[in-house]
N, C-alpha and C positions, 0 to 999 in steps of 0.2 A: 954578510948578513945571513942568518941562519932561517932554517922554513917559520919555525917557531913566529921572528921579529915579520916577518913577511904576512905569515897567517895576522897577526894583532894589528899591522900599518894596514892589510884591508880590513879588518872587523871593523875598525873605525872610520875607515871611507864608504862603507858599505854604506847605504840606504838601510836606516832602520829595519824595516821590515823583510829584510832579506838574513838579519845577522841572525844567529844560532841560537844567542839568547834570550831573541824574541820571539824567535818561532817557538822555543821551549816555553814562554810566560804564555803565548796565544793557545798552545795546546792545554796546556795545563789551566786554563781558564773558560775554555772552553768545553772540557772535562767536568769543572766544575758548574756550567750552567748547567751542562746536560743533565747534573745526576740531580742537582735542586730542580729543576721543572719536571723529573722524572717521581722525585723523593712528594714533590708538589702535590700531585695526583692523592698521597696519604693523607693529605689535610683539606684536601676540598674532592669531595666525590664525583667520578663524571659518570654523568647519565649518557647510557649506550642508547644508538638506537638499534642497532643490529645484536645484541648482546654480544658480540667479541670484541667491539669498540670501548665496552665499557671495565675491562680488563687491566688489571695495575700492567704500565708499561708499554698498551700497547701503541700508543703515538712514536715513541720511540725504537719502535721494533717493526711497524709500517714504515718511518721513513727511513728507516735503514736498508729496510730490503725494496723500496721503492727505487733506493740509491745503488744499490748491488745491481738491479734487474735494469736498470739504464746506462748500467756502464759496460754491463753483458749487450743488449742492446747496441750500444754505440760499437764495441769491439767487431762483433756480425758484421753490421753495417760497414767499417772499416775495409774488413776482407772482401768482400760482396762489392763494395764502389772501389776497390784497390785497380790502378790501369796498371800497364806497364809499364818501366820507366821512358820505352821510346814512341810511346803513346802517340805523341804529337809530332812525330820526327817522319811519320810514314807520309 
């Protein structure tokens, strides 16, 4: 049995949501909501209250860097509570 027949006998035992070319149809659709609720903002105007809120885009560019700044976050946090591994052995 060759890698090839081996890769396609799990693609199909896989669990849907695991296989390649569903992660590739989730992204690419996901891609597409983002850019219609972004493209959205052109046909219905949003009233800021701060004036930089009311800027084409910027919903999508808060919660991206809202999502950057929590993963930097989380990494800090990581090293900072990191033990060692014989932590519990003293």
């Amino acid at each position: 049995m060759t890698p090839e027949d081996q890769r396609s006998d799990t693609a199909e035992t896989d669990p849907w949501l695991v296989r390649p070319a569903t992660i590739r149809k989730l992204w690419i659709g996901f891609a597409v909501l983002l850019a219609a609720t972004v493209l959205g903002q052109a046909l219905i105007p949003v009233k800021g209250y701060f004036g930089v809120d009311s800027w084409f885009g910027f919903g999508a560019l808060f919660g991206f860097l809202s999502c950057l700044v929590m993963v930097i976050v989380a990494r800090i946090l990581g090293v900072v509570l990191k033990r060692d591994e014989r932590y519990y052995d003293d």
